[in-house]
C-alpha positions as CSV (number, residue, x, y, z in Angstrom):
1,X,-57.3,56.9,-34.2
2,X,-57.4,56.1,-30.5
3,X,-60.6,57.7,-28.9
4,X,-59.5,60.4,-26.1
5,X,-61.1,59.4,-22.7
6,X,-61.3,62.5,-20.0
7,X,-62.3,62.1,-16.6
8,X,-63.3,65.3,-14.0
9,X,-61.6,64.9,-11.2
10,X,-64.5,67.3,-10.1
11,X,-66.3,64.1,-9.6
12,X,-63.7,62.8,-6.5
13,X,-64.2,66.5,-4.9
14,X,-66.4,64.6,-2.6
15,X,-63.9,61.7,-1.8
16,X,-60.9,64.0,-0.4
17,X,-60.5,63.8,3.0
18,X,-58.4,66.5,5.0
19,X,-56.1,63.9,7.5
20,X,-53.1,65.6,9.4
21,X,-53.3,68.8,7.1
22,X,-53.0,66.6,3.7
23,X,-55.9,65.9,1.3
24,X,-56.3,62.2,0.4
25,X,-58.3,59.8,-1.1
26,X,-58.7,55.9,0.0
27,X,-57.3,53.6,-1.9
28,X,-60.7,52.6,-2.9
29,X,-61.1,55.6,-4.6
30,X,-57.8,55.8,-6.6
31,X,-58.2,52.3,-7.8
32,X,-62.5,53.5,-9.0
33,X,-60.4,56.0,-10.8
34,X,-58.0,53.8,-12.5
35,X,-61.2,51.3,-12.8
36,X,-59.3,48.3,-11.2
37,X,-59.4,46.6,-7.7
38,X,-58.7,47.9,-4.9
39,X,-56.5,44.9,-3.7
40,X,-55.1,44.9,-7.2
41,X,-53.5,48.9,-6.6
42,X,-52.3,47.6,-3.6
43,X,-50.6,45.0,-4.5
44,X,-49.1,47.0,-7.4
45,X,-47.8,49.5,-5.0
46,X,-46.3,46.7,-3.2
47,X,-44.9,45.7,-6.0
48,X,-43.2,48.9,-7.0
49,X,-42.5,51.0,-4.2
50,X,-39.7,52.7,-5.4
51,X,-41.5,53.8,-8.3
52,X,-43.4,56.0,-6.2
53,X,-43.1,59.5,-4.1
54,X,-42.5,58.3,-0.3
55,X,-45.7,60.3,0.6
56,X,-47.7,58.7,-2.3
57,X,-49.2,56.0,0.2
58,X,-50.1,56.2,3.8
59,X,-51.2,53.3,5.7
60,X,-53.9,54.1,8.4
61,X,-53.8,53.3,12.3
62,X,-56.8,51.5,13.5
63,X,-57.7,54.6,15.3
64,X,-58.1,56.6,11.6
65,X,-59.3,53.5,10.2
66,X,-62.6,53.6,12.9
67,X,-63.0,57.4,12.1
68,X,-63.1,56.4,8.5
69,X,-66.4,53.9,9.2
């Protein structure tokens, strides 16, 4: 029998960020959660947009991107 794995998402509380009204979380922080790379989920999402909500992903302006840092 397959061993049941559970993760808290009480433990990414402290990775959502409020941006224009909507709480997100990085890239960096979804891929953590799915235990791959980064570059890996984003090429992924590349890969299969339309298998995705249109507000799924949201690339940052350089301006949100230095707020980030």
């Amino acid at each position: 029998m397959k061993q049941t794995e559970v993760t808290k998402f009480n433990t990414f509380e402290n990775k959502l960020i409020k941006l224009n009204n909507q709480l997100v979380l990085l890239d960096k922080d979804v891929a953590n959660l799915y235990e791959i790379e980064p570059k890996r989920l984003r090429e992924q999402l590349k890969r299969n947009i339309e298998k995705f909500p249109k507000d799924y992903a949201y690339q940052l302006s350089n301006e949100e991107m230095k707020i980030m840092e």
